[in-house]
C-alpha positions in Angstrom: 0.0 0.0 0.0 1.5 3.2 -0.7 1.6 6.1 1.8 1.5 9.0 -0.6 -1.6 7.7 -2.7 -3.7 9.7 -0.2 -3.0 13.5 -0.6 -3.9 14.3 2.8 -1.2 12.2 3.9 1.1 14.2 1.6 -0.1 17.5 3.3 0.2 16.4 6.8 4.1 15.2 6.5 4.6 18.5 4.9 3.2 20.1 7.5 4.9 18.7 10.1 8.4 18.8 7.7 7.2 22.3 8.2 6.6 22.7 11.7 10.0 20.6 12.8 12.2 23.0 10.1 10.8 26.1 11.5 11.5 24.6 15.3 15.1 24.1 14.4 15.4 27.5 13.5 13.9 29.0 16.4 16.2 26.2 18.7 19.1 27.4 16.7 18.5 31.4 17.3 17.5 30.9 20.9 20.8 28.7 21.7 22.3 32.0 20.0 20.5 34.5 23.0 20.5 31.9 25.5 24.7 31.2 25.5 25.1 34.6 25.8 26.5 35.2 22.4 27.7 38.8 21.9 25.5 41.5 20.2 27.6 41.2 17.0 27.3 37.5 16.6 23.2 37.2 17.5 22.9 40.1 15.3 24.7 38.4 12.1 22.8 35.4 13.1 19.2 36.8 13.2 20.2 38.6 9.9 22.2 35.8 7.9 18.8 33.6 8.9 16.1 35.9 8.2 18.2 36.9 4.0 17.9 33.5 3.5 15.0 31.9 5.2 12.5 34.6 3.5 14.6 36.3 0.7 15.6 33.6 -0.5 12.3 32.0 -1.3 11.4 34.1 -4.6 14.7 33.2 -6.2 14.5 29.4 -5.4 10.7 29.6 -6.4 12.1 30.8 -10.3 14.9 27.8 -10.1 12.2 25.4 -9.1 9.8 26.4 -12.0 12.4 25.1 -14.7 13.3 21.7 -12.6 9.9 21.0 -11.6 11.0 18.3 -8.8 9.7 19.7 -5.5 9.9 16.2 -4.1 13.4 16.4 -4.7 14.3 19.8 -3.1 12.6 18.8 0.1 14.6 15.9 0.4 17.5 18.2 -0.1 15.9 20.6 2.6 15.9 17.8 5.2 19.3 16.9 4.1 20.6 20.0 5.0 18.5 20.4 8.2 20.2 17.1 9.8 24.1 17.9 8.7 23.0 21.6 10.3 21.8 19.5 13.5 25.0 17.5 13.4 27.1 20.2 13.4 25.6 23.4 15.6 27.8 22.4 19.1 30.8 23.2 16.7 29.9 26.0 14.4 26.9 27.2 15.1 26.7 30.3 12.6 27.4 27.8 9.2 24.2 25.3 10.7 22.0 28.8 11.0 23.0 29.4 7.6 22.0 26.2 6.1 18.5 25.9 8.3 17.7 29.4 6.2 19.0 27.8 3.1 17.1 24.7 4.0 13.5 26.6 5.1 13.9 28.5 2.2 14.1 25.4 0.1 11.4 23.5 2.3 8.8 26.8 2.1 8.9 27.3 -1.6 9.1 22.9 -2.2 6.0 22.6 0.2 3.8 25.0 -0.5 4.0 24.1 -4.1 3.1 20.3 -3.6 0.4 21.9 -1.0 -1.1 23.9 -3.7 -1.6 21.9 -6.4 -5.2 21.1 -6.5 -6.2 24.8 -5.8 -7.5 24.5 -2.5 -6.9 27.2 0.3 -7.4 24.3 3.3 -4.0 22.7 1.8 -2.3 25.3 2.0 -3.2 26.4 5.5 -2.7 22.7 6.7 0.7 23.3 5.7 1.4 26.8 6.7 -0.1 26.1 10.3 2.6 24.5 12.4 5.1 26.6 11.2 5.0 30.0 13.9 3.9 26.7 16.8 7.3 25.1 15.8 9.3 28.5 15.6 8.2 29.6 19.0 8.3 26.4 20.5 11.8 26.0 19.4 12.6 29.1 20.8 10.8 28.3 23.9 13.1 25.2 24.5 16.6 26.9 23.6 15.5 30.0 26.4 14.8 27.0 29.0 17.2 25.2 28.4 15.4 21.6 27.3 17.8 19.5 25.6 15.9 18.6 22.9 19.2 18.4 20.1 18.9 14.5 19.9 15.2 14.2 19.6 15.1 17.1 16.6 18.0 14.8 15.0 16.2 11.6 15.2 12.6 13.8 14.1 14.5 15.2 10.9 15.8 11.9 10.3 12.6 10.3 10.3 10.7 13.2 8.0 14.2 13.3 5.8 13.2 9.1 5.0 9.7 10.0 4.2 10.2 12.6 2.1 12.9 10.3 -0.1 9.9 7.6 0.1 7.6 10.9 -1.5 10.3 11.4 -3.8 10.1 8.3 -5.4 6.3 7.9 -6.3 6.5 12.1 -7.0 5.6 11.7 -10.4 2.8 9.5 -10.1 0.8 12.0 -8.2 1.4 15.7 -8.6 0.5 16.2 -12.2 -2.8 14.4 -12.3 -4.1 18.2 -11.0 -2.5 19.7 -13.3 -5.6 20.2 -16.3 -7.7 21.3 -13.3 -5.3 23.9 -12.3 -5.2 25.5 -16.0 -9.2 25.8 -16.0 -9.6 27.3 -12.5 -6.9 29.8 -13.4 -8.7 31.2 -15.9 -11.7 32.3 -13.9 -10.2 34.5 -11.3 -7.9 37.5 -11.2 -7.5 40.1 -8.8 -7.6 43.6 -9.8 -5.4 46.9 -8.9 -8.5 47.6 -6.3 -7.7 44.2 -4.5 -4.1 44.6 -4.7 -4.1 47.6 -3.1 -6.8 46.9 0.0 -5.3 43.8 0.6 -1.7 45.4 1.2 -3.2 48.3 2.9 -5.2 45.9 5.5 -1.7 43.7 5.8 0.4 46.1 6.9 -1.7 47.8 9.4 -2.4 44.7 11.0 1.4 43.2 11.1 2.4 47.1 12.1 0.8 46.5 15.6 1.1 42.7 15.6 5.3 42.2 14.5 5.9 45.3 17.2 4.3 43.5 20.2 5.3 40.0 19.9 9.0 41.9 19.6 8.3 43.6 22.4 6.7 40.2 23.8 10.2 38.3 23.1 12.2 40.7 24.6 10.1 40.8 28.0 10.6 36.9 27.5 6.6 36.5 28.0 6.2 32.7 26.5 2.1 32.8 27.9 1.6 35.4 25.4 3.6 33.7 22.4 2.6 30.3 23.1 -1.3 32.0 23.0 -0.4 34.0 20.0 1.5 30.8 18.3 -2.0 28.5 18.9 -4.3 31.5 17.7 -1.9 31.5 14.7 -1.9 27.5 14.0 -5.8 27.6 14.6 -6.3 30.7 12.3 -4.3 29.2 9.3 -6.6 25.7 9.2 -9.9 27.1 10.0 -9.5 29.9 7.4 -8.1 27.8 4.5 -10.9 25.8 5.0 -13.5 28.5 5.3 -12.0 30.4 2.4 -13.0 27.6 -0.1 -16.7 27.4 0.8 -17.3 31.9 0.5 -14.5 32.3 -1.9 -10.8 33.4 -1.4 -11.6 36.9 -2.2 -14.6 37.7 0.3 -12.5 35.8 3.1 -9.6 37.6 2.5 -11.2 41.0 3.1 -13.3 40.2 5.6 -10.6 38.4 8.1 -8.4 41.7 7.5 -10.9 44.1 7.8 -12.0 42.1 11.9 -8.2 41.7 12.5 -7.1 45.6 11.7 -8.8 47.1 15.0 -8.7 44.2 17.3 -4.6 43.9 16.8 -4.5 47.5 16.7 -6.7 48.7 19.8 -6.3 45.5 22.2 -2.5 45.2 22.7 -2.9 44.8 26.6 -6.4 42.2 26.0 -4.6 38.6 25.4 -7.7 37.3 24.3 -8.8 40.1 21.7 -5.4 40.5 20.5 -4.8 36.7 19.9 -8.3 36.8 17.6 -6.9 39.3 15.9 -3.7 37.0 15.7 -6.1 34.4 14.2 -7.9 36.2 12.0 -4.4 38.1 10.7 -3.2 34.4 9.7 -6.3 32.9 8.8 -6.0 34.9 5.8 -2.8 33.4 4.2 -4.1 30.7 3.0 -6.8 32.5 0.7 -4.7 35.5 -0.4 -1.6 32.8 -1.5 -4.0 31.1 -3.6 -5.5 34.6 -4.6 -1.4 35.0 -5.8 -1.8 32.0 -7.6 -4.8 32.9 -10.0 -3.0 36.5 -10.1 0.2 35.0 -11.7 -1.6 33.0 -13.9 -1.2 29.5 -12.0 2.6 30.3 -11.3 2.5 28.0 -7.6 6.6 28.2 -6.9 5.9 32.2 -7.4 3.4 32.7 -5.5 4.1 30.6 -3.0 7.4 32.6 -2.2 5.9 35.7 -2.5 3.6 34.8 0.2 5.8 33.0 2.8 8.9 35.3 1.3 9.1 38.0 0.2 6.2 39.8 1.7 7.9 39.2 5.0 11.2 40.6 3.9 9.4 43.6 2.6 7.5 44.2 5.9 10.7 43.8 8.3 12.5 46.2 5.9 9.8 48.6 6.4 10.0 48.5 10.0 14.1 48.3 10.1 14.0 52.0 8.4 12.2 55.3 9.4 9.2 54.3 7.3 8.4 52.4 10.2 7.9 55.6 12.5 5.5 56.5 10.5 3.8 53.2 10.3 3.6 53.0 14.3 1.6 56.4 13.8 -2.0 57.1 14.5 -1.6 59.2 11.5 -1.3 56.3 9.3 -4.3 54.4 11.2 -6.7 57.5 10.0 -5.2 57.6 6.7 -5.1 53.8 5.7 -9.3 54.2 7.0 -10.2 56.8 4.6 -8.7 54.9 1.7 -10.2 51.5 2.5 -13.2 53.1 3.3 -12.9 54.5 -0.5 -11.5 51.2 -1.9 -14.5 49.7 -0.2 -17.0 52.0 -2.0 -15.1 51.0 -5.3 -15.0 47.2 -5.1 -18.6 47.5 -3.7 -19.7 49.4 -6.9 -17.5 46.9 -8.8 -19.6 43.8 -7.1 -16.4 42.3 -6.3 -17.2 40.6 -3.4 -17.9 37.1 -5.4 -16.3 33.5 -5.1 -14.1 33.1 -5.8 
């Protein structure tokens, strides 16, 4: 009987391939903080990760396109995870260097497989255990655990499944192929959608990225454990919603709830981690609203989503944009124009599945 035949299967190793490569990360920077690394080191660390982890997604996403092998990059992604497991007690900075190499690999890999029969509850089964395993890895470096053995013998154990997906690859990703192609055609998002959507994202992650900073630095793990299961929850139940009232109308309407409740209830753990849920509930419809934008182009989109986007947003906030941003000024400002975009997409009767 073969494993894979069943494409949930598929999506639940590659969600927990996900989860476990996002812990070793975290396990990795934490051991960084918690050794009491000098400010130059942590620094290089945080920053050599984050360049490749997320910036490297787009470029891997346009090398994957021509190979069309994802089955084989993720084996290589695990591959790289375990040698960077092997060696961290000895040099520490090259194993953060290939966990970003490998999650930017693993990301881009995944969430293509994920994606390709067009369904938004893939793709947030996939997504989900990511932030859980990041903050959970970090969670057991700040403590202390010794967990090093048991993430060695978990990657070693997801590294032989995904060389036993590998091999029965071809069999089973292209039969979604013709479906892809006519779904494609029926759905793309306009310089109106473009434009709220962005708008709604970043006023939501301005509030949202600045308190679980400020969160991590107070070392409150109540708070991020709360925000990492409102987060995990948020992904699955909106990729599953998101399918039955279309991508679109889900999209708005989870960023349009999250915007005040991350914004106004900082202090309120239980508002604020809603917020959190709603905020990530709405990956999973606006990657595969990416997907019908770029005309079926999965690797693309997919490191857009996971990549990109989140290298563009911790820019923002490294530079003096991000005073701005932090603004009440820029709370009024974004209203007016979604209120206007609103109006627009309202007289345009947008708000249609998909």
């Amino acid at each position: 009987m073969n494993l894979f035949k069943n494409k949930l299967n598929i999506i639940l190793l590659l969600g927990a391939g996900h989860g476990l490569n996002d812990m070793i990360a975290g396990y990795f920077l934490g051991r960084l903080v918690q050794t009491g690394s000098g400010a130059l080191e942590i620094g290089m660390g945080l920053l050599m990760y984050n360049l490749l982890a997320f910036g490297g997604q787009y470029p891997f996403a346009l090398l994957l396109e021509k190979v069309k092998s994802p089955g084989k990059f993720l084996v290589i992604a695990y591959g790289l995870n375990s040698v960077a497991l092997a060696e961290f007690s000895y040099y520490p900075q090259l194993s953060i260097v290939m966990a970003g190499v490998a999650s930017a690999i693993y990301h881009v890999s995944g969430g293509t497989v994920c994606a390709s029969k067009n369904k938004a509850q893939d793709i947030g089964l996939f997504a989900a255990p990511g932030v859980a395993g990041l903050i959970s890895g970090g969670y057991f470096a700040f403590e202390n655990i010794p967990v090093m053995s048991w993430l060695m013998i978990s990657a070693m154990l997801i590294l032989g499944l995904l060389f036993l997906f590998f091999r029965s690859e071809k069999k089973l990703i292209p039969a979604a192929e013709e479906k892809e192609r006519d779904h494609e055609k029926k759905f793309q998002l306009d310089r109106h959608d473009l434009i709220m959507i962005l708008l709604l994202t970043i006023i939501s992650l301005r509030s949202a990225v600045w308190n679980i900073f400020q969160l991590i630095h107070e070392s409150n793990y109540s708070w991020l454990i709360a925000i990492a299961s409102s987060a995990f929850a948020g992904k699955i139940i909106g990729g599953w919603l998101s399918d039955r009232i279309g991508w679109r109308l889900y999209t708005f309407l989870s960023l349009i709830f999250a915007t005040p409740l991350i914004t106004f209830f900082r202090e309120e753990i239980i508002l604020f981690c809603v917020g959190i849920g709603l905020l990530q509930s709405s990956i999973p419809s606006t990657t595969m609203l990416l997907i019908s934008s770029l005309k079926g182009k999965k690797e693309r989109a997919i490191g857009l989503s996971f990549g990109a986007a989140i290298v563009f947003g911790a820019v923002l906030f490294y530079t003096p944009v991000r005073i701005f941003l932090l603004s009440n000024i820029f709370i009024w400002i974004t209203g007016i124009i979604m209120i206007l975009l609103l109006f627009a997409a309202y007289r345009k009767k947008v708000f249609v599945k998909p």
